[in-house]
N, C-alpha and C positions, 0 to 999 in steps of 0.2 A: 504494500500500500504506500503509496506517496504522500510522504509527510515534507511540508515547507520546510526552509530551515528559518524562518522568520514569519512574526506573526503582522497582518496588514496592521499598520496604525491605525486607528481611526481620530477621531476629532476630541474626543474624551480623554484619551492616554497619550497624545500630542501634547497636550496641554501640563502635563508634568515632567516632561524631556524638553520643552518648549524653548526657556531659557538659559538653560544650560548646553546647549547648543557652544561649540564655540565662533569666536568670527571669523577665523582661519576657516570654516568649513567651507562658507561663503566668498571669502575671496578665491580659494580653490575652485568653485564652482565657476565663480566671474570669468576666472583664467581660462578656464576646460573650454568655455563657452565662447570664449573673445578665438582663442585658436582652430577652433572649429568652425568659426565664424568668418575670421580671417583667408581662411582657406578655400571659402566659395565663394568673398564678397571680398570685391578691390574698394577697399576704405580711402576718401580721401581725407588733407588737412581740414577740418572745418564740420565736416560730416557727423551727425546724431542719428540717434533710436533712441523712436521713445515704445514702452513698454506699459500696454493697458494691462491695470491692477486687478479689476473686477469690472463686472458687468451689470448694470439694471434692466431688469427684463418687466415689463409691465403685465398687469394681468387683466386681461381682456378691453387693452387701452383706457385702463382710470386709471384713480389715484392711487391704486396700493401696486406696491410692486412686491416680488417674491426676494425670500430675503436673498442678501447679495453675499458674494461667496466670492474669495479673493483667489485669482489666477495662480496656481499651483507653480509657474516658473516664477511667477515673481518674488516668491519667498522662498524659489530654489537660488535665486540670482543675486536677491538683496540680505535675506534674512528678515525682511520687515513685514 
């Protein structure tokens, strides 16, 4: 039988590894990400990306929207 060798996080047990994270994890990521990045896109002097956090999704065009849930790169890339 196929047993993971790790268990999925979810949103509940995230939230007590959360900050203890360290900042090194993150700038490792940044790094992996910019040479990987570098290597299919000619960057010039001057040149940005900007990266959307989360999304608002409306619910059935009114006023409430469903709650918003932050882009899973962007807390791969920043930490925040």
């Amino acid at each position: 039988m196929f047993k993971p060798l790790y268990r999925p996080v979810d949103k509940e047990s995230f939230k007590a590894i959360e900050n203890s994270l360290p900042a090194t994890l993150f700038e490792k990521n940044r790094k992996r990400f910019f040479e990987l990045f570098h290597a299919e896109v000619q960057v010039q002097e001057g040149d940005f990306a900007l990266f959307k956090g989360a999304s608002e999704i409306p619910i059935y065009s009114s006023d409430i929207n469903y709650p918003e849930y932050q882009e899973a790169y962007f807390y791969y890339l920043t930490g925040v």
